[in-house]
N, C-alpha and C positions, 0 to 999 in steps of 0.2 A: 369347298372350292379350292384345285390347285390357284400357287403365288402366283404363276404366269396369266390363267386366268383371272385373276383379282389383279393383276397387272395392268393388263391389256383396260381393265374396267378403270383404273386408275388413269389412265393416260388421254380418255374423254372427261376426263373429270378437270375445275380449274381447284387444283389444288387439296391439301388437305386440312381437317381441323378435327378438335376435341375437344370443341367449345361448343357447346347449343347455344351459347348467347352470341355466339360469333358465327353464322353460317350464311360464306358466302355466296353466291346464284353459282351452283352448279357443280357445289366442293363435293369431296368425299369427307363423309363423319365417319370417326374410328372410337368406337363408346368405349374410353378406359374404368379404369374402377381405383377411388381412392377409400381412404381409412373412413370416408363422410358420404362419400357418392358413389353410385353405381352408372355410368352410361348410358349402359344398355334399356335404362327408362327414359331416356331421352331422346333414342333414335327418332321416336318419329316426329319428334318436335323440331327437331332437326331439317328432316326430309319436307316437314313445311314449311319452314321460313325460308327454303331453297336448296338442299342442297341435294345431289341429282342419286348418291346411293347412301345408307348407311354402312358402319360394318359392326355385328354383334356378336357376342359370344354365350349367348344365354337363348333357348331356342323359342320360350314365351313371347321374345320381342321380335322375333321372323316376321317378314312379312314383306310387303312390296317392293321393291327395290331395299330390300335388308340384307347383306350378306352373312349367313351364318357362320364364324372360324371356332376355331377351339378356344384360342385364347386372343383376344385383340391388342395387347400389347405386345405382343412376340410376333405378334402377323404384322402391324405398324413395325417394328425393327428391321423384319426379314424384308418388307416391300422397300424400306430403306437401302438395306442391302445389295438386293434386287436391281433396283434402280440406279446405284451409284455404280454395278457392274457394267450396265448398260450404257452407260454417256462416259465410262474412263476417264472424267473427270480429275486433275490433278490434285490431291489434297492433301493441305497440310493439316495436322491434327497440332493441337495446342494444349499442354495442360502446365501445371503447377499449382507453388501454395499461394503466390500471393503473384499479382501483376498479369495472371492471363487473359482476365478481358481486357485492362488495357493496351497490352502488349497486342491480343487480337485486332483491337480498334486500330494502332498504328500498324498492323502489319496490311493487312486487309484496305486502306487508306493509299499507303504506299502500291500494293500490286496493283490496285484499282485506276493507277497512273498507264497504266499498261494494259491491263487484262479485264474482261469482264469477270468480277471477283463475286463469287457467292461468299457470305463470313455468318456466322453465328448472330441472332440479335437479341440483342441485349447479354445475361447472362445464361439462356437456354440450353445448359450445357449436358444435360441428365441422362437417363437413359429413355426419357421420352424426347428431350430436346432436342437432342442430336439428330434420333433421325427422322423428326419431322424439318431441322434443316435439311438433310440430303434429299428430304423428298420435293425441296424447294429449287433442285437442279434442272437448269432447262441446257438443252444443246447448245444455248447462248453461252453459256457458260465457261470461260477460259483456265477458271484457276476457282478454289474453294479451300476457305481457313475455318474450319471447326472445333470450336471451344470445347474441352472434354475436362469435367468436373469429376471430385469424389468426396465422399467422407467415411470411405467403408473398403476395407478389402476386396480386390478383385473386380472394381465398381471401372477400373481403366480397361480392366483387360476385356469387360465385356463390352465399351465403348468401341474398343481400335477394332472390335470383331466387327461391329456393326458399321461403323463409319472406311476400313480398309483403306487408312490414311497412304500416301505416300513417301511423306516427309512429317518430320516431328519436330516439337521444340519442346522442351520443360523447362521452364520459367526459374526456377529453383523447386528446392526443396525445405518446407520449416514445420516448427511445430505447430499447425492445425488440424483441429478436429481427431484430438487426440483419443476421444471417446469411441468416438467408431475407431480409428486406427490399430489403438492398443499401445503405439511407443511410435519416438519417431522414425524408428527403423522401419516400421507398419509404415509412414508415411513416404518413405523413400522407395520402400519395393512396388507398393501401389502406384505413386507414377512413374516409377521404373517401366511398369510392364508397358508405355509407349512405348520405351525401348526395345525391349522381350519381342514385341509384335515386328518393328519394323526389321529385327537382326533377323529373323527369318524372312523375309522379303526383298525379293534380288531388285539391283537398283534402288534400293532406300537412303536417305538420307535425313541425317538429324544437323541441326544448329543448338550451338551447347555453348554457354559462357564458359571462358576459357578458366574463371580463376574461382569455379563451387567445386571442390574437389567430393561432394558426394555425388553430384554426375561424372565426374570423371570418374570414379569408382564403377559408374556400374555403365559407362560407354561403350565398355569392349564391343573389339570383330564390328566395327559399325562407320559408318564413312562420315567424318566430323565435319561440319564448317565451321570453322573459332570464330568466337567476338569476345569483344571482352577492353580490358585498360592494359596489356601487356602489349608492346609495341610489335610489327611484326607480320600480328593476327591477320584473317582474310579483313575482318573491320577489328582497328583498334579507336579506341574513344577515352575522351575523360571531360569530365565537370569543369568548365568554365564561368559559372554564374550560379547563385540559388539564391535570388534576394527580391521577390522568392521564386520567381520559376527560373527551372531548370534552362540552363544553357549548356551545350554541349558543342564539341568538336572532336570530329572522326576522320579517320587516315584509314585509306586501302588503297594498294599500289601506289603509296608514295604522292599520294595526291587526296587533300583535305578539304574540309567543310567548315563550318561555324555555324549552327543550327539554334535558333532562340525560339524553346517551344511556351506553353501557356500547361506545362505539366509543373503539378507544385512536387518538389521533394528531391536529390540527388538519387534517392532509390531507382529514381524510374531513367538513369541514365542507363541500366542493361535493357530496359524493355522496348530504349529507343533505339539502342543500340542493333539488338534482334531483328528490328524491323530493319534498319540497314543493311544488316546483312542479308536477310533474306533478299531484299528489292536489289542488291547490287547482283545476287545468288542469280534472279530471275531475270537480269537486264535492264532494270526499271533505271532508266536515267537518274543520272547521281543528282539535279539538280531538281528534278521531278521527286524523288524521297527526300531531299531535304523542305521543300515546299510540303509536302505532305503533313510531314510530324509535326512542321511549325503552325500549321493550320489546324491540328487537331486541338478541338475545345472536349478536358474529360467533362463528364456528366453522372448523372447520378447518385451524386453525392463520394464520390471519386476524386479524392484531392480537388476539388474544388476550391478557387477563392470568389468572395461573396463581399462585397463593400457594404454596410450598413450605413443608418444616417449617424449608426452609433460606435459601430467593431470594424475592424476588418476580422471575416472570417478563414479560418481553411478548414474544410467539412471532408471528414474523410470518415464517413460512418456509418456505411456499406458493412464494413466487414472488420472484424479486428482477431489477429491471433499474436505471439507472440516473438514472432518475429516482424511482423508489419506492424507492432505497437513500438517496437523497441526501432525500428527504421525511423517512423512518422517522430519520435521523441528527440531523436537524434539532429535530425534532421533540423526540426524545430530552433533545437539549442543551437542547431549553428547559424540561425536565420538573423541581421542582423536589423534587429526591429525593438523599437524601445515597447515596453508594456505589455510581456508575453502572460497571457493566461491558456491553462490546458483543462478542456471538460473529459474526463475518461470515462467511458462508459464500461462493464466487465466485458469480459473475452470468455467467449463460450464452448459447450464440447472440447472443453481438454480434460474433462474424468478426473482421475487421482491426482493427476497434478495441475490441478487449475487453483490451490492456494499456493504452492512451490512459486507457480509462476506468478498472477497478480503479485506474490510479495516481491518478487524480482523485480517489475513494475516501480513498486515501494521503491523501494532500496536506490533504483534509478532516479526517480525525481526527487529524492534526497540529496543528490547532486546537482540537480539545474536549478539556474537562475532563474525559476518565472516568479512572478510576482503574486499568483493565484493561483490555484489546483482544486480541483474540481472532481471528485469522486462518484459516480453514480452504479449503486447495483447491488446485493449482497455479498456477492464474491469479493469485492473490494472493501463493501463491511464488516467479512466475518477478520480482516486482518487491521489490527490497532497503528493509527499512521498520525494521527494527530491532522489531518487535511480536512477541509470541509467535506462532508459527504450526504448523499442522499439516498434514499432507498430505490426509487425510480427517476424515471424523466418526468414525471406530473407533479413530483414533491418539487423537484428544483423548478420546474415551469411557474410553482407557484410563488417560489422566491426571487426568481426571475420577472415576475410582474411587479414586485414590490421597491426591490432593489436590480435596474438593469444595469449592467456592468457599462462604461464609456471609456471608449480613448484604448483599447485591449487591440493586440493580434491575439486573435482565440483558436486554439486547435481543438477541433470537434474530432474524437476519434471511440471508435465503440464498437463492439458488434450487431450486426443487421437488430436483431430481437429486443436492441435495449432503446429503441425507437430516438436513436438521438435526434435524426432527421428532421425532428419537430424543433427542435430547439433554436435553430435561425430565426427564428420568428419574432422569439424573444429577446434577440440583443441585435 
C-alpha cells in the first residue's frame, strides 16, 4: 500500500498504538518487532479489543482490515513524517546529555501559556517514540517540542530526519553512554548532528548556552539565540537561592524577574533558563513564564524532594552519568543542611572508562563533608574506597530494614538499572 493511502486510512483512525494491551476504540495498531516479541502475532488481538485497522509486515498475519507494509517500523516513521509535513506544525527538537526532559517539561509548560503545545511524554524519545509523538498532531496544534534521545552514533541524525524540527536546543554535552558512543567526541558529534540538520534548513534557528564552548565549537553558519550568566545575553540569569531549591533571576532587555522554582540543584539554572528564552523567543508573557517554571513539580524520580517521618530525601535516580553525578555532588556539598548522607548507585554504558570514571567519583567524595556514603553496584566495588558498600539495592534494602538511618538529608543518585527508586521506602 502507497504512505498516502495508508495516510488517508490513518486520519479515520483515533490515533495510534503498539500496545495490544492498550488498544483504543478505533486506533490504528502498527505491530513492531523486539529482541522478545514479534507484533505481527498480535494483530488481531488487537483488531478485537477495538482497534479499526492493523498494520503488518509479515504476510501470515494478513487479513481483515490488516494492512500488509514491508517493514512496520520505517512505515510508522515515514507516516510520522508524512504527517508532520501535512499540518507545518512548528517544532522544536530538544536533545542532550543530561537535563532534556526536564528542560522539555519547562519549556513545553512555558509555550503552553500561549500556544496549544504538543511536547513529548514522559521520556519517549527513540526512534519509535518520536514519531508516534508527531503522529499525536492534530490541526489544533500551535507549537510542538519533541525530546530526541541517543546512545549510539547517528541515532540524532535519523531522529531530526523523521521529526524535520524547526528549531533546536542541545542541552549540553557530557560523558554519557560512552559504550555506544566510543569517546566523548562520539558524544558531541552525535547531538551535534541537531545542528548538521537544521544548518541546512533555511530559517532555522537554535538556542545555545552562551558559556559550553563545545556548542559553540560546532554552532557555525547557524542563527544563535544566547542564554546563559554573561550579562548582556538575549536572557542572561544567575542563581539566587539553593537551600535547596533553585532560585533564580533573569534579565533580557534590561528588565528582570526573580523566579523561586521547586527544581532541586543550581544545575538546572540553564535548563530554566532555556525555557526563558525560548518563551520570551515566541512571545509568551514574561510574567506568564515566570509563573510557569515556578509551578513546575519535577517527577519521576527527577531531583525530587521527598520528606519522610524519617529523612529528608533528594531522589535523583532516573539516570546517572558523569557529569550529572559530579553536578548532583556538587551541588549537594553546597546545600546548607546539617546531616548529609549520599547513596550512589554505579553509572552505566561508559565501556573502557567506567573504572577511570567511578574512581573519579572516589577521589571526589574524599573531599565532602558528608557524614555517611553509601556505595551500591560492582562498578563501584571493583575500586578500593574504604566507604560502605553493597553489591545491589536488595543487599542494602536489607540493612535498611535493620538499621534505618534518622535525622539525614539523603541524596539518592544512581542510574535507571541500579533500581534505586526502591529505596525511599526504606528510610
Amino acid at each position: 500500500m502507497k504512505l498516502e493511502e495508508l495516510y488517508s486510512l490513518f486520519l479515520t483512525c483515533k490515533g495510534i498504538t503498539t500496545d495490544s494491551r492498550h488498544c483504543p476504540q478505533g486506533s490504528m495498531f502498527v505491530a513492531l518487532k523486539g529482541e522478545t516479541f514479534n507484533g505481527n502475532a498480535f494483530a488481531a488481538q488487537a483488531l478485537a479489543q477495538g482497534c479499526r485497522y492493523a498494520v503488518v509486515d509479515e504476510p501470515e498475519y494478513a487479513g481483515e482490515h490488516c494492512i500488509l507494509v514491508d517493514n512496520c517500523l520505517t512505515t510508522l516513521q515515514r507516516l510520522a513524517t508524512y504527517h508532520r509535513r501535512q499540518l507545518k506544525t512548528p517544532i522544536l527538537g530538544i536533545t542532550g546529555t543530561n537535563g532534556k526532559t526536564t528542560t522539555k517539561e519547562l519549556v513545553s509548560a512555558v509555550l503552553s501559556c500561549k500556544y496549544n503545545t504538543l511536547f513529548t511524554q514522559g521520556n519517549l524519545n527513540n526512534h519509535i517514540g518520536v514519531p508516534l509523538t508527531l503522529l499525536r498532531l492534530t490541526p489544533q496544534h500551535e507549537m510542538a517540542v519533541v525530546e530526541m534521545g541517543a546512545n549510539h552514533p547517528g541515532e540524532i541524525k535519523t531522529l531530526v530526519h523523521i521529526a524535520e524540527p524547526d528549531y533546536g536546543l542541545i542541552t549540553n554535552v557530557g560523558k554519557a553512554h560512552l559504550l555506544g558512543f566510543g569517546s566523548f567526541e562520539g558524544v558531541i558529534r552525535t547531538k551535534g548532528e541537531l545542528y548538521d540538520y537544521l544548518r541546512g534548513k533555511s530559517g532555522s534557528t537554535i538556542f545555545i548556552q552562551n558559556e559550553n564552548p563545545y556548542l559553540n565549537n560546532i554552532a557555525s553558519q547557524l542563527h544563535c539565540i544566547r542564554y546563559g550568566q554573561t550579562p548582556g545575553l538575549f536572557v542572561s540569569g544567575k542563581t539566587t537561592g539553593c537551600s535547596p531549591y533553585l532560585s533564580f533571576c533573569w534579565t533580557s532587555e534590561s528588565i528582570s524577574h526573580e523566579v523561586q522554582t521547586h527544581l532541586i540543584g543550581s544545575y538546572n539554572l540553564d535548563n530554566a533558563l532555556a525555557a526563558v528564552a525560548i518563551g520570551r523567543y515566541f512571545g509568551v508573557p514574561d510574567t506568564d513564564i515566570c509563573k510557569a517554571i515556578a509551578s513546575y513539580l519535577p517527577q519521576n524520580n527527577r531531583s525530587e524532594l521527598k520528606e519522610t517521618a524519617s529523612n529528608r530525601l533528594i531522589i535523583d535516580a532516573y539516570n546517572a552519568n558523569p557529569t550529572s553525578m559530579h553536578a548532583a555532588l556538587e551541588n549537594f556539598r553546597q546545600m546548607q543542611v546539617p546531616h548529609r548522607m549520599v547513596i550512589l548507585g554505579d553509572m552505566k554504558e561508559l565501556g573502557k572508562s567506567s573504572i577511570e570514571e567511578h574512581q573519579k567519583v572516589i577521589t571526589y567524595l574524599k573531599t565532602c563533608p558528608f557524614e555517611r556514603i553509601v556505595l551500591v553496584g560492582p562498578e563501584f566495588a571493583a575500586i578500593p574506597s574504604g566507604y560502605e558498600h553493597y553489591q545491589d539495592v536488595y543487599q542494602l534494602i536489607e540493612t535498611l530494614k535493620q538499621e534505618k538511618p534518622e535525622g539525614y538529608t539523603i541524596l539518592i543518585k544512581g542510574s535507571n538499572s541500579m533500581k534505586l527508586s526502591q529505596i525511599p521506602d526504606y528510610l
